[in-house]
Structure formats: C-alpha cells, structure tokens
N, C-alpha and C positions, 0 to 999 in steps of 0.2 A: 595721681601725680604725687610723688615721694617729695617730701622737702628739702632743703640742701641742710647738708650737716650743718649742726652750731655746737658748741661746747661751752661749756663756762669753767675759765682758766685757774682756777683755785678750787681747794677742798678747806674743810673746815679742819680746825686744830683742836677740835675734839672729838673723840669715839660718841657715836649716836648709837643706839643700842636697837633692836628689831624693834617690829612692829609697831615704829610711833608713827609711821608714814598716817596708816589710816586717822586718828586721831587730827593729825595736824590739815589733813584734805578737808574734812569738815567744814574750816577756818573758811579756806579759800573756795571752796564753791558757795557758802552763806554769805561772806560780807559784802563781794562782788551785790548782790540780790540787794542786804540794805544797802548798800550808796545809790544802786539807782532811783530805790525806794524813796530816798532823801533827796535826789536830783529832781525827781517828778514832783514830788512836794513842793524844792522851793520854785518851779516854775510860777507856783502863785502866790508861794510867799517873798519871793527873792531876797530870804535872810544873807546877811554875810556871815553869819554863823553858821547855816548849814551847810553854807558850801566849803568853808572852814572844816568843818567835820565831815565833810565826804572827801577832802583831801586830806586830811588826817586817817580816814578808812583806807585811803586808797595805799596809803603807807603800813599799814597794817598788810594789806592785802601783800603787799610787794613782799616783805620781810615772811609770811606765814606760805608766800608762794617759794622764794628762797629753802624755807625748810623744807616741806613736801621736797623739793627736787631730792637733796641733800637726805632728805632721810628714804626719800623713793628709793634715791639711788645704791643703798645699802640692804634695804628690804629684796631689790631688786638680782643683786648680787647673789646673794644667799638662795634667791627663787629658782633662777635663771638655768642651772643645771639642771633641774629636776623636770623644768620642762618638756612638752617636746614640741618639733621644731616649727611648728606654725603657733605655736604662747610665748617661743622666744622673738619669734619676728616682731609680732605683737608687741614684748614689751621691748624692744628698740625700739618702737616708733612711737611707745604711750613715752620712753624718756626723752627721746625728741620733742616730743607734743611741750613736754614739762620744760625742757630747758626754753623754748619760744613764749611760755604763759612768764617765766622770769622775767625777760626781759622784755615782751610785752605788758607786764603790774609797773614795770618802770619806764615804758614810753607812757601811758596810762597815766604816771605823775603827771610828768613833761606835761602834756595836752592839758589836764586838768589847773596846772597852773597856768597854762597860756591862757585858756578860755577864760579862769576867771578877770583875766583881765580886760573880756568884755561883757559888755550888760547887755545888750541884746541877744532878744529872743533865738535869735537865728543862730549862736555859736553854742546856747547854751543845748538846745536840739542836737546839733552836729554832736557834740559830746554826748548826748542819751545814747545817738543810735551807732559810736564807736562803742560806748559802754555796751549797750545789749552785744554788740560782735564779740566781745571781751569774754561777757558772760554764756554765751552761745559755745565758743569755745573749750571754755571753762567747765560747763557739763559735761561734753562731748569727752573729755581727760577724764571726767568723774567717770563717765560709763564703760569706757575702756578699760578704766582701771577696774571696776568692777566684773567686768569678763574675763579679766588677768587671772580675779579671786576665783568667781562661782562657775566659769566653763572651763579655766584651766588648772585650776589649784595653786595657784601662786601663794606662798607664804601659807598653805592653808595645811595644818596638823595635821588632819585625818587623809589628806591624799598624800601625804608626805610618810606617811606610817604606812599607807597600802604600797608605795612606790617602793619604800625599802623592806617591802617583803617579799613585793615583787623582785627585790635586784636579789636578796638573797634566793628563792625559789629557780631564777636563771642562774645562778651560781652554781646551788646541788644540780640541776640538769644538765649545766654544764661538763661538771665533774664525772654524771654518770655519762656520758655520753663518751666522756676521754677512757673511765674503765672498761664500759663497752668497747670502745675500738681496740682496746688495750686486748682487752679478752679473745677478741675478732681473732688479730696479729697472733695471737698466742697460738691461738686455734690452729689457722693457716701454716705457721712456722713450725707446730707439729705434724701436721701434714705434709707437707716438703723433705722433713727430717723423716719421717716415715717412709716415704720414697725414693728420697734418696737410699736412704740402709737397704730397702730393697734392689735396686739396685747395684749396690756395691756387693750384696750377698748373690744375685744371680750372676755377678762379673766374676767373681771367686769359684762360684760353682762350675760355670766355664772353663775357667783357667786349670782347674783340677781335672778335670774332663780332656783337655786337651793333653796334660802331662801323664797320665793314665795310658792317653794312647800312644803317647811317644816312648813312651817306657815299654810297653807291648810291641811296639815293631823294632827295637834297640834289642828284646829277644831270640826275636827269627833271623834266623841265618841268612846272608848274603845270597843269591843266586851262582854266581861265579862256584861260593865255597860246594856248592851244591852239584854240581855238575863235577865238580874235580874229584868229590867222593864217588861219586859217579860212574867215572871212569876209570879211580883206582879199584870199586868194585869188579869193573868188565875186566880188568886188567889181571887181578886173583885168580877169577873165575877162570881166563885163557889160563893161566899158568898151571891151574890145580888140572884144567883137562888136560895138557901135552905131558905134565907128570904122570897120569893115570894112563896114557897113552905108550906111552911107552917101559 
C-alpha cells in the first residue's frame, strides 16, 4: 500500500552542494536512539531535566530531519537519471518516506510536549512506544537509502563512470550501425542502378534491331511494282516474236 502524496511547500534560499545528504542522515537515525535512551532512563529517575533534554533532542531531530530532506532532495536529483527504472521508483518512495519523517520529528514535538505535561507512568510509556515507531521508521529510511547507494548506484562515482562509458560505447555502436545501413543503401542502390542501365541497354539494343529491320523491308520492292515489270517483260518478248515473225 503506496502512501498518499505530501510535499513540503517551500525550498531553501540557499544552494546545498552534493553529497552532504549522507553526513546529515547519521544525525537523524542516532539521536532518535539517544532520547529514547534518556526516556527509559528517566522512567526511574523522573528528572525534569531529562525530559527537558529529550525535547530539546527531539528539536534537533526535527531541524537535522529537515536537512536530510532538503539535501536528499538534491543528491537525489543529480542520481535520478542515471538510474534505472525500478532505483527511480525506489527513490520516489525513499523521498516520500523523507518528507512523512519531517513532519512526523514535528508531530513528535507536539506529543512530547503534551506528555510532559503528565507525570504518570502510563503517558510517559505511550510516548516510548510512539517513539520506538518513530524510530522503527527512521531505520527502515536509513536502509532504503542505503540500497539507493550499494544495489543501485545512486550518487555512487564508480557506477557513474561505468554508466557513462556505457552511454558513450552505445553511442559509437550507434553510429556504426547508422554507417552500416548507410553502406547496406549504397550497396542496394548500386544494384538497382546496375539494373536498371541493363535494362535500358537491352531496350536500345531492341529498338535498333527493329529499325535494321524496317530499313531492310523499305529496300524490297513493292509486289504490284513487281508484277508490272512483269508484264512489260511478257509484253517485249510478244513484240520482239511478231517482229521476227514477220
């Protein structure tokens, strides 16, 4: 079951610089651990000085969970591309987690200053074991966060070096892949042009073939004219015999 979206409606008005996220996570998953440490204590000393100083931690806590978000969320930026796509779902839901532990360090005040205002045993209990959920929480963020780093590479130098030599390596295979088909097209398009010319050479050679033979029968004599020599033959031949005849 996914959470319902929360946002926190302000950014900070100054530039956080990388990698101080981890640094500042430390805070918040340690100090959480001593107030309860201090709560369990004053169950039997029931100082009002420690409880003093475990609302005073819990405002540390609140302000060092602030930062974590805020510097998550710039660590988080820069990571986020280089992911893939089940380390980005991932870290939507580790910044989810983050912005809910905000404003949970600050319902956390709230509570801890209602309780202190009783003294019995029984509120002060309620408060440990909202604190252990707190803190239960709070590691579950640690550990996620830590699988962002060591299963996915988030912010991490050395997969971010392999990643962009991977992009460049798809790049030049890219490229040869485009001259290859480049060369393919060439190939083919001399082949076609090959073909063609043959073709247009064997249509040439036809058309010559056919005017050859029309030149050749444009030679021979009509039939008509043929038979008229014909007859002005037989025609001589009667004339020369009735001469010799008589």
């Amino acid at each position: 079951m996914s959470l319902p979206n929360l946002t926190i409606p302000f950014e900070l008005p100054i530039d956080i610089p990388l990698l101080v996220h981890p640094a500042v996570v430390h805070f918040v998953i340690a100090i959480p651990i001593v107030i309860l440490m201090i709560e369990i204590i004053n169950l039997g000393f029931k100082k009002r000085a420690l409880s003093f100083l475990s609302l005073f931690l819990m405002v540390v806590v609140a302000v060092a969970m602030s930062a974590a978000y805020f510097t998550g969320s710039v660590d988080g930026k820069e990571a986020y591309s280089l992911l893939v796509s089940e380390g980005q779902a991932e870290l939507k839901e580790h910044k989810l987690l983050g912005i809910y532990l905000v404003y949970g360090s600050l319902v956390m005040i709230f509570l801890k200053l209602l309780f202190m205002a009783f003294s019995k045993i029984v509120a002060r209990l309620f408060f440990l074991l909202i604190l252990i959920g707190f803190i239960a929480v709070t590691l579950k963020q640690g550990k996620d966060g830590g699988e962002l780093v060591y299963e996915y590479g988030a912010n991490n130098k050395a997969v971010s070096t392999v990643n962009d030599k991977l992009d460049d390596l798809q790049e030049e295979y890219d490229e040869l892949e485009e001259e290859s088909k480049n060369s393919e097209a060439e190939t083919k398009l001399k082949e076609l042009q090959d073909k063609y010319d043959a073709l247009v050479k064997s249509s040439k050679e036809s058309t010559e073939k056919k005017e050859e033979v029309i030149v050749d029968t444009s030679k021979t004599e009509p039939k008509e004219a043929v038979v008229e020599k014909i007859e002005d033959n037989k025609t001589e031949v009667s004339d020369s015999n009735d001469s010799n005849g008589s």
